[in-house]
C-alpha positions in Angstrom: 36.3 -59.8 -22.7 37.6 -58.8 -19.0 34.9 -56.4 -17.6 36.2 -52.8 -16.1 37.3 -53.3 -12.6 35.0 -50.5 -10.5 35.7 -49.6 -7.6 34.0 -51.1 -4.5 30.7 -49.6 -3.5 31.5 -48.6 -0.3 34.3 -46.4 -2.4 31.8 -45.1 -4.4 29.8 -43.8 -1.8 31.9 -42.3 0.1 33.2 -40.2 -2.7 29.8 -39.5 -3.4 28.9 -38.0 0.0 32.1 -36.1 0.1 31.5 -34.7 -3.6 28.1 -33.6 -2.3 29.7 -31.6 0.8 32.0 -30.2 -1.7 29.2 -28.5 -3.4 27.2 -27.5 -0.6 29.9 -26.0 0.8 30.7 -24.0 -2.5 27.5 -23.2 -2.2 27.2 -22.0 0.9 30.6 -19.9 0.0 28.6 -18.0 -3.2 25.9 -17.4 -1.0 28.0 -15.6 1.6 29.9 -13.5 -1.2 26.4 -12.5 -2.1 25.0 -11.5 1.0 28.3 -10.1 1.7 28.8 -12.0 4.9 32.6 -12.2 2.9 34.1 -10.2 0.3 35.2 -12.0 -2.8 38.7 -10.8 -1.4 38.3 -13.0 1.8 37.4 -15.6 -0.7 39.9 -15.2 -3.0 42.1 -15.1 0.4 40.7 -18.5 1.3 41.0 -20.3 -2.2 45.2 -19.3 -2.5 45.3 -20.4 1.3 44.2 -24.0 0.9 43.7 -24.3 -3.1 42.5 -28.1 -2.4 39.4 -26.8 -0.1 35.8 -26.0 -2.0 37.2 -22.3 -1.8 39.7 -23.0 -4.4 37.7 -25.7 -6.2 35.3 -22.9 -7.6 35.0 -21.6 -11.0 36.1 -18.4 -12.0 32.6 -17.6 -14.0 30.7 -18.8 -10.2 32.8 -16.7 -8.4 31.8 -13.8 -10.7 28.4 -14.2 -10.7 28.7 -14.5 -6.8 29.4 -10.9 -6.4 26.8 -8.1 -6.1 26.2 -6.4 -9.2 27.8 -8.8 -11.7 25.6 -10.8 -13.6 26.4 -13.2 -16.8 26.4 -10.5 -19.3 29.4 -8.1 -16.8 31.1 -11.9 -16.1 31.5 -13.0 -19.8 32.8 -9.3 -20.7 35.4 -9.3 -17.5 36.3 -12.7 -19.2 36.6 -11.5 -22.6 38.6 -8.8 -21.6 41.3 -11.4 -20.2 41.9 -13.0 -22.8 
């Protein structure tokens, strides 16, 4: 049986590193909404900009949470209420 073909290491860790600044940089993006260095409109700004940057890679329910007085119990009823 023919094994997988993977792709060669140095591949792999390159990806890896860039999926790592990918999520620091999120990161680093919640953190600002939440010491309101940005507003989530700035961000929101940013992610329709350049949707392929970490801006537009984050998730709707992290971007909630990111903002000053919404927790998980105000982000799943924001959600509900969309749908």
């Amino acid at each position: 049986m023919a094994e997988a073909q993977r792709p060669p290491e140095v591949d792999r860790v390159a990806a890896s590193r860039r999926a790592v600044a990918a999520r620091r940089e999120r990161a680093s993006l919640k953190r600002d909404v939440t010491t309101r260095v940005i507003t989530p409109q700035e961000l929101l700004r940013r992610a329709l900009e350049h949707p392929d940057a970490p801006a537009g890679a984050m998730r709707v329910p992290a971007f909630h949470t990111s903002i000053p007085a919404i927790g998980e119990g105000k982000r799943d009823r924001i959600l509900g209420s969309l749908e």
